[in-house]
C-alpha positions as CSV (number, residue, x, y, z in Angstrom):
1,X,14.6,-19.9,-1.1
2,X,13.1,-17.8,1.3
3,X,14.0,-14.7,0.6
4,X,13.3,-15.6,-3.2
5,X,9.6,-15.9,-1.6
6,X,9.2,-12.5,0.2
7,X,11.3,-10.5,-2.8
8,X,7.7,-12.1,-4.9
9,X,5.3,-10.9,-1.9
10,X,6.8,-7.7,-1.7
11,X,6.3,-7.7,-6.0
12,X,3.0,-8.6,-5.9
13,X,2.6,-6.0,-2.8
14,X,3.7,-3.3,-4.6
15,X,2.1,-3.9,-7.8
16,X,-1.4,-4.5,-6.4
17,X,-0.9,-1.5,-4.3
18,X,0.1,0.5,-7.2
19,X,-2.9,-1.0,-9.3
20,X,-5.4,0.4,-5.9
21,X,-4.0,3.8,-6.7
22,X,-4.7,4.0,-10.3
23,X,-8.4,2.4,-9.8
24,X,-8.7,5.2,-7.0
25,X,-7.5,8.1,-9.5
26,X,-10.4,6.6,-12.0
27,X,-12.9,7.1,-9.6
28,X,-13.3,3.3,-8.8
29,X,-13.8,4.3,-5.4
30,X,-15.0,0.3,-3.9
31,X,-12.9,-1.2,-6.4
32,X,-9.8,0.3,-5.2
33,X,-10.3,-0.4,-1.8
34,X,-11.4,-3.9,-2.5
35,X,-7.5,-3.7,-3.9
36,X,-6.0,-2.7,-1.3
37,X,-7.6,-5.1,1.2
38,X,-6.4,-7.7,-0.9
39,X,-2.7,-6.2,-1.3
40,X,-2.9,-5.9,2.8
41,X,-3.6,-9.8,2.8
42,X,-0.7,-10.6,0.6
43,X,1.5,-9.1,3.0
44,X,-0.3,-10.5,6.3
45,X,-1.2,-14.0,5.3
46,X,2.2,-15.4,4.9
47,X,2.8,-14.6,8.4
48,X,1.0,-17.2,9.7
49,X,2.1,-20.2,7.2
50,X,5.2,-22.3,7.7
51,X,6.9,-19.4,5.3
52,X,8.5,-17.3,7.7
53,X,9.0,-20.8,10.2
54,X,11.2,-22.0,7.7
């Protein structure tokens, strides 16, 4: 089960990542890195939950 739960992190990672490019390419400058703060979170908040404890 936990590895099912970091393969959808690294899913959702990737995809809002991917989603920061494309609003960077469309000159959604502050919307894009809005993005990718968020995308940084989904990787760094489950690091400090019982996630990675288990």
């Amino acid at each position: 089960m936990n590895v099912f739960i970091w393969v959808i992190i690294m899913i959702m990672l990737i995809y809002s990542v991917g989603f920061s490019i494309t609003l960077w390419k469309e000159k959604n400058k502050v919307g894009s890195i809005a993005v990718f703060i968020l995308a940084l979170l989904i990787a760094i908040i489950p690091l400090f939950t019982n996630i990675s404890i288990e």
